[in-house]
N, C-alpha and C positions, 0 to 999 in steps of 0.2 A: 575235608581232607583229600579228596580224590585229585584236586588239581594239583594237589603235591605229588602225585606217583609219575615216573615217568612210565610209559607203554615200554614194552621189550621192542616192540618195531621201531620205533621211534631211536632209540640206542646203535642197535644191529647194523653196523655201518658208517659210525664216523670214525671221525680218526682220532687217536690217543697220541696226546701231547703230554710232555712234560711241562709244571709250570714255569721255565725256564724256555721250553718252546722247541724243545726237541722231537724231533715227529718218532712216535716206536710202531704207528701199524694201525689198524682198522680194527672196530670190533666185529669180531665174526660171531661170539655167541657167549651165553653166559652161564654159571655154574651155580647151581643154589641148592640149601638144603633140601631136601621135599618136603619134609613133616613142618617147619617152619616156615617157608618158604626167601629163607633168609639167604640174601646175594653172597657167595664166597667169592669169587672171583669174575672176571673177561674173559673169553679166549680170543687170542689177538690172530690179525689175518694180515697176512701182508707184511712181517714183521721188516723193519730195517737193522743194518746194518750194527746202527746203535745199541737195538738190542742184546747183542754179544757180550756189552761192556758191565750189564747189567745180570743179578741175580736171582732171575726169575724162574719159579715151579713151570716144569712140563706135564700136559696130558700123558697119556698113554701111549697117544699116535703121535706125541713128540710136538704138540703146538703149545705155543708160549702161553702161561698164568698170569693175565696182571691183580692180583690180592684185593679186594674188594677196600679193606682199609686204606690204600692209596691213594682213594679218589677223592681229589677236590672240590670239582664242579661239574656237572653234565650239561652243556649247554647245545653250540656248534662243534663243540668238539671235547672230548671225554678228559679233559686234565686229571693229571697225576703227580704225586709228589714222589721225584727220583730218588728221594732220600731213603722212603720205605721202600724201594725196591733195592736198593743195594745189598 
């Protein structure tokens, strides 16, 4: 099973597309339970423009949430499905 895990460095840094192919921003860091260790969300870096359009949770210090259940696929680049974010 370990070659299914992805590493958090590995993550930290691509860029988050919509499956449709809309760019929303970079991953700058992520948020997980502690006692579980279960992923709840991204925190996006570099947000664009697009994401205005969209209904996403803010941190505290005001950076964008993208929900952990929106994720598609983690490859080259972090897809999301814009449908859960609205």
């Amino acid at each position: 099973m370990p070659g299914n895990k992805n590493i958090f460095s590995s993550v930290v840094g691509k860029m988050i597309v919509t499956k449709e192919g809309k760019r929303l921003g970079f991953v700058k860091d992520t948020t997980f339970e502690t006692k579980s260790g279960e992923l709840i969300s991204l925190v996006v870096k570099d947000p664009t423009p697009y994401t205005k359009n969209l209904n996403l949770e803010r941190t505290n210090s005001n950076e964008l949430l993208i929900p952990y259940n929106s994720i598609i696929a983690i490859g080259d680049f972090v897809i999301v499905s814009e449908e859960d974010l609205i």
